[in-house]
C-alpha positions as CSV (number, residue, x, y, z in Angstrom):
1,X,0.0,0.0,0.0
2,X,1.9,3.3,-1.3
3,X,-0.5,5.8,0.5
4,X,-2.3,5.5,3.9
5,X,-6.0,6.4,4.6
6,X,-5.8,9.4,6.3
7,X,-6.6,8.3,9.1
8,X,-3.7,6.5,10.0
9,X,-1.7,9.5,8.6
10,X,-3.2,11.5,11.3
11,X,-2.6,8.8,13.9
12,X,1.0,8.5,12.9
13,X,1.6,12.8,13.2
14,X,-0.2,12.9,16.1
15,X,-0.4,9.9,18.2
16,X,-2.7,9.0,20.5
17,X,-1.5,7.5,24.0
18,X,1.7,6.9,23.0
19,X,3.9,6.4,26.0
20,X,3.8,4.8,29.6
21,X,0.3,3.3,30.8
22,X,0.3,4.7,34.6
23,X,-2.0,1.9,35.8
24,X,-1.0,-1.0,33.8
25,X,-2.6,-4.3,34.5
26,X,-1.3,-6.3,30.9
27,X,0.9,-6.0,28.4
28,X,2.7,-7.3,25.8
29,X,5.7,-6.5,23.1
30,X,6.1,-8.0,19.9
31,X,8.6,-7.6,16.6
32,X,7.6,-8.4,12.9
33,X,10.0,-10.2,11.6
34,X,9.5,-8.9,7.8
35,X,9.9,-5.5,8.5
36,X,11.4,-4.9,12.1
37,X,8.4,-2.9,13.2
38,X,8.8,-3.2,16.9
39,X,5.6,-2.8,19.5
40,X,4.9,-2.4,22.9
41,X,1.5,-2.2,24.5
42,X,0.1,-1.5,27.9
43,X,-3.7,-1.3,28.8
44,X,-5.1,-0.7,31.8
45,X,-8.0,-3.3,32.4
46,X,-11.4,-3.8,34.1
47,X,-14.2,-5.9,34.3
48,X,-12.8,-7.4,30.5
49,X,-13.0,-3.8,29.3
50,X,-9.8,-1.5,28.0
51,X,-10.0,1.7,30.5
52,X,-6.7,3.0,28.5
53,X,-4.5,1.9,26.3
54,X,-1.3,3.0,25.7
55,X,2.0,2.3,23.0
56,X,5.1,2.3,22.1
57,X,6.6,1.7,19.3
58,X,9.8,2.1,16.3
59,X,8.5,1.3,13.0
60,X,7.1,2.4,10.0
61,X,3.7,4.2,9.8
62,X,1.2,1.9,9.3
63,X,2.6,0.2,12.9
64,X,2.8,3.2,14.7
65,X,-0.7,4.9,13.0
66,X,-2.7,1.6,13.5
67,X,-1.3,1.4,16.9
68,X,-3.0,4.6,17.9
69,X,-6.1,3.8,15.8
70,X,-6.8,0.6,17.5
71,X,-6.0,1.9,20.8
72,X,-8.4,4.8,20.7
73,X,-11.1,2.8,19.1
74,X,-10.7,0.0,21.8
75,X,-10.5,2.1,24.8
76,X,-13.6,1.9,26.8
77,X,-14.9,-1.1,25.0
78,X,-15.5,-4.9,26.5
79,X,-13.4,-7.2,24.7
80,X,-16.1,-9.2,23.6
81,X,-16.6,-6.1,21.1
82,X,-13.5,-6.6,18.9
83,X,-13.8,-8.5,15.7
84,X,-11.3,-11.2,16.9
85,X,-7.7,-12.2,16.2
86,X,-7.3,-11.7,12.8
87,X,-6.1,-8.5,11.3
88,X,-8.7,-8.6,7.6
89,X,-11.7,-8.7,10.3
90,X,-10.4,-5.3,11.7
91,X,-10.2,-3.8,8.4
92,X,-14.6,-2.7,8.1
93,X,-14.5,-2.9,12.1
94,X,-11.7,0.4,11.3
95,X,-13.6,1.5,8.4
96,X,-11.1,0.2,5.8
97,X,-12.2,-1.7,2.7
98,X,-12.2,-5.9,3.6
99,X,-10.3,-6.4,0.1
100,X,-7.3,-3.8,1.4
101,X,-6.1,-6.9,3.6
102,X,-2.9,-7.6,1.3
103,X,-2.2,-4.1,0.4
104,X,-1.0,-3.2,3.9
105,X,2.5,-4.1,5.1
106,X,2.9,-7.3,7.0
107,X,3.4,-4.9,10.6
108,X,-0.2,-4.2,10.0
109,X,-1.1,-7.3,12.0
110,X,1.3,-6.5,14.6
111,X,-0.9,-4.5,16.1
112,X,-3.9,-7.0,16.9
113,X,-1.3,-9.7,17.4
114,X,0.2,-7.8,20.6
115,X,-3.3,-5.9,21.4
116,X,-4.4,-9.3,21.8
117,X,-1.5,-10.8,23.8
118,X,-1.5,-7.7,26.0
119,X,-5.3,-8.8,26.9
120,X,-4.1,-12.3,27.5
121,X,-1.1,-11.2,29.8
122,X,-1.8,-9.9,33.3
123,X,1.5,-8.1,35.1
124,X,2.5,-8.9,38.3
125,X,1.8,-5.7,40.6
126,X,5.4,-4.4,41.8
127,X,4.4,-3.1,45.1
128,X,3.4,-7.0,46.1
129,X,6.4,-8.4,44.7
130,X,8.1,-8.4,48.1
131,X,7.5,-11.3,50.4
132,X,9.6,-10.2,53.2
133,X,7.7,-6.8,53.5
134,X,11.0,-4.6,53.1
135,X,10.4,-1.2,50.9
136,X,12.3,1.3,49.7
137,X,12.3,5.3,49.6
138,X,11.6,6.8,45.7
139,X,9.7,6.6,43.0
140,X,8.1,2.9,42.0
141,X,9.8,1.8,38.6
142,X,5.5,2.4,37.2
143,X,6.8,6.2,38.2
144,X,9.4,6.2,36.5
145,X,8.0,6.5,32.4
């Protein structure tokens, strides 16, 4: 695909979310192996809905647009409400033509592969991480992005 839908230009110039989740409860990274598009995504989750979703990422602009299109569509939706695992049932679901599926570069489905994962994948909470009780002055590593 030589030229995004504007959309995803937009997304890409001025992302949305992008940087540290402050009250992360899963995650997930992922690389494309075709192109090197890397991914990172945090959401903050409740009740099987996305309160917030948040990214980072290095890669091209359809990774880095669609990341911030999905995540700002998804947000404050149950998961029951996304069109499922694989990437051509997104497409109408983000108002994209269903016979685009091809056209897009093979990062495109790095986004739903790790927005998916990141459902899947629960992180341990730090501040319960020690057993023996013992804390520390400063900033919690969460503070730290």
């Amino acid at each position: 695909m030589s030229s995004f839908p504007k959309q995803v230009l937009d997304h890409y110039h001025d992302p949305y979310h992008r940087g540290c989740c402050e009250q992360t409860t899963h995650a997930a990274d992922g690389v494309c192996q075709e192109s090197g598009c890397q991914l990172s995504i945090e959401l903050a989750m409740g009740d099987a809905t996305i309160v917030e979703g948040w990214f980072e990422a290095e890669g091209c602009t359809a990774c880095e647009g669609l990341a911030s299109l999905v995540l700002e569509r998804v947000e404050g939706l149950p998961i029951s409400a996304f069109p499922g695992p694989d990437w051509s049932a997104w497409l109408p679901w983000l108002d994209f033509g269903t016979d685009e599926a091809g056209s897009w570069p093979s990062c495109s489905s790095l986004v739903i592969d790790v927005l998916m994962q990141a459902v899947g994948s629960p992180v341990a909470a730090l501040d319960g991480d020690l057993a023996d009780g013992t804390q520390f002055g400063g900033p919690s590593l969460r503070e730290e992005c």
